[in-house]
C-alpha positions in Angstrom: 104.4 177.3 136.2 107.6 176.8 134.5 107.4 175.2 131.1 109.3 172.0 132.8 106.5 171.5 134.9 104.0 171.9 132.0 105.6 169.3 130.1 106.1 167.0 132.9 102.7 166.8 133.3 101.1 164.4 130.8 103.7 162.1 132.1 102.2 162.5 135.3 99.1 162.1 134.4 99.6 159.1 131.9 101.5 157.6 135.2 98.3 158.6 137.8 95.5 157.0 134.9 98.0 153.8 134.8 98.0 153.5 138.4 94.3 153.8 139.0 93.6 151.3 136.0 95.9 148.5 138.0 93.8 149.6 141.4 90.0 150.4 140.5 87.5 148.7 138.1 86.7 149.6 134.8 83.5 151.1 133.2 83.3 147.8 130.9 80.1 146.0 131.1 80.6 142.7 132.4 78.1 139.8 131.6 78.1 136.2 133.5 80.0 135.3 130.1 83.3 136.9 129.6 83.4 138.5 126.1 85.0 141.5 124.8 83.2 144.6 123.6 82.1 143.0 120.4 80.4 139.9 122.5 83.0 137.5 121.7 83.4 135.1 124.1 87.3 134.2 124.8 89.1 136.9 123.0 87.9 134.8 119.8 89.6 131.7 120.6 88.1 128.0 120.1 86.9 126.6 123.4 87.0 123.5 121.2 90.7 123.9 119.8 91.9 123.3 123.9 90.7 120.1 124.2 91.1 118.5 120.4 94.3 120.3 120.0 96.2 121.0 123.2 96.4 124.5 122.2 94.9 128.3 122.1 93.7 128.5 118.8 92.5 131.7 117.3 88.7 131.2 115.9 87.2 132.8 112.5 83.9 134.5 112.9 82.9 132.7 109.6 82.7 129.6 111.8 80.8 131.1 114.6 77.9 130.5 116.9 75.8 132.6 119.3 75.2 130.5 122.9 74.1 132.1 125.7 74.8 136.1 125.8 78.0 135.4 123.6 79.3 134.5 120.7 82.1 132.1 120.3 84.3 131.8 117.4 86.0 128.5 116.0 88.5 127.5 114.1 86.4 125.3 112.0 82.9 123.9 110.6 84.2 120.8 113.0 85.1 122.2 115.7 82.0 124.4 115.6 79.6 121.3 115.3 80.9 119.7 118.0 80.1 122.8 120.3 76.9 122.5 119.1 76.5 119.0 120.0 77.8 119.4 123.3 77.9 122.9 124.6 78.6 122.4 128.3 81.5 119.8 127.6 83.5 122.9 125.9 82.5 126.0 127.9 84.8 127.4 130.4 84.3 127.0 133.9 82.8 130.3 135.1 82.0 131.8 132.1 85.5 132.6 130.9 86.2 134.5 133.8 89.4 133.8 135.9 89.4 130.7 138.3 91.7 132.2 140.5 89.8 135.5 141.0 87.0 133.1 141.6 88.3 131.3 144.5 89.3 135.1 145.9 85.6 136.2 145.2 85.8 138.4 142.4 85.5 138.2 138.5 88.8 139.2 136.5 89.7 139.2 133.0 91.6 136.3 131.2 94.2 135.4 129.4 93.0 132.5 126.8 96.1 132.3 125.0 98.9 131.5 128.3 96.7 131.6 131.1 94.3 128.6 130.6 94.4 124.5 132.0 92.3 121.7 131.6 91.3 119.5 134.8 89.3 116.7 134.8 87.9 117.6 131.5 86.7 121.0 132.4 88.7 124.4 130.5 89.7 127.4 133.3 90.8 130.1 132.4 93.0 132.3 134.7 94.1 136.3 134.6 97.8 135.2 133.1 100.5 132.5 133.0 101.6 133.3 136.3 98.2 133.3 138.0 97.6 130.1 136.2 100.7 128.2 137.4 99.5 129.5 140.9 96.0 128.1 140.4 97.9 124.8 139.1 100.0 124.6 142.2 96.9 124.9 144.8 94.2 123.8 142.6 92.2 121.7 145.1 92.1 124.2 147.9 91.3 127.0 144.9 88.8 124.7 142.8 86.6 124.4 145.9 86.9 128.2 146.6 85.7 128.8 142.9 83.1 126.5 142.9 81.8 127.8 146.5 82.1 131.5 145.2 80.8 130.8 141.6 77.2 131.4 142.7 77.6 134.3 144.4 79.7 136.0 141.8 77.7 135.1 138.9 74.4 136.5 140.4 76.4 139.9 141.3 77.3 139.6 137.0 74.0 139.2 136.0 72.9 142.7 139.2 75.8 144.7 137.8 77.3 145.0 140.8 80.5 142.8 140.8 84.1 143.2 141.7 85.5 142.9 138.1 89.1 143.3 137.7 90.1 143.8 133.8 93.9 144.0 132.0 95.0 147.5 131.2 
């Protein structure tokens, strides 16, 4: 093997393991709440903060609450009360996990900082900006998918044995 070849070859395989991340699933557990390895629900951000503020805004974990199997961080004592007075009014649809990949039958990671819309006073969350928009743009046909898949999807989180799509 020449010493071209040798060196070409993490390349390769850097290439090969990128590929397969953007094709397979991942070995990450995957709860019927979307959290990231820590148990944080959202990436951290304030489910609150979308409706009260219009925005994606980064929580602290000194104004955090456990609900459910995850923990949800908030931007504030407020913002943290009024989860706790009202759980269901602030949690996303689907457990965090993306509305579009719901309506296609699957669970896939979000993105709560570009990827995220509220309808009819409910927060979804969707895989990116451009999945979101798409959502946007066919969102009754796709809302009725989710909501039709939902059950289905959520019982294979809670079995283990989901389709779960996750960002590199």
């Amino acid at each position: 093997m020449t010493l071209s070849k040798i060196l070409a070859m993490p390349l390769m395989l850097t290439a090969l393991l990128t590929a397969c991340t953007q094709e397979t699933h991942d070995t990450r557990a995957a709860g019927t709440t979307l959290t990231n390895p820590g148990g944080i629900a959202i990436g951290g951000y304030d489910p609150v903060a979308y409706f009260t503020d219009s925005a994606a805004t980064p929580g602290k974990p000194e104004f955090s609450t456990r609900h459910g199997e995850a923990t949800w961080w908030f931007a504030s004592a407020e913002h943290r009360d009024l989860f706790l007075q009202d759980p269901q009014r602030f949690l996303p649809a689907y457990g965090g996990w993306c509305a579009y990949g719901m309506a296609e039958g699957y669970a896939a990671e979000t993105d709560p900082v570009n990827g995220w819309t509220i309808h009819e006073g409910r927060l979804y969350l969707n895989w990116d900006a451009s999945i979101s928009a798409q959502w946007n743009a066919n969102r009754a046909a796709l809302l009725e998918r989710s909501e039709s898949n939902w059950p289905t999807v959520n019982s294979q989180l809670e079995d283990g044995n989901a389709t779960v799509y996750w960002h590199e």
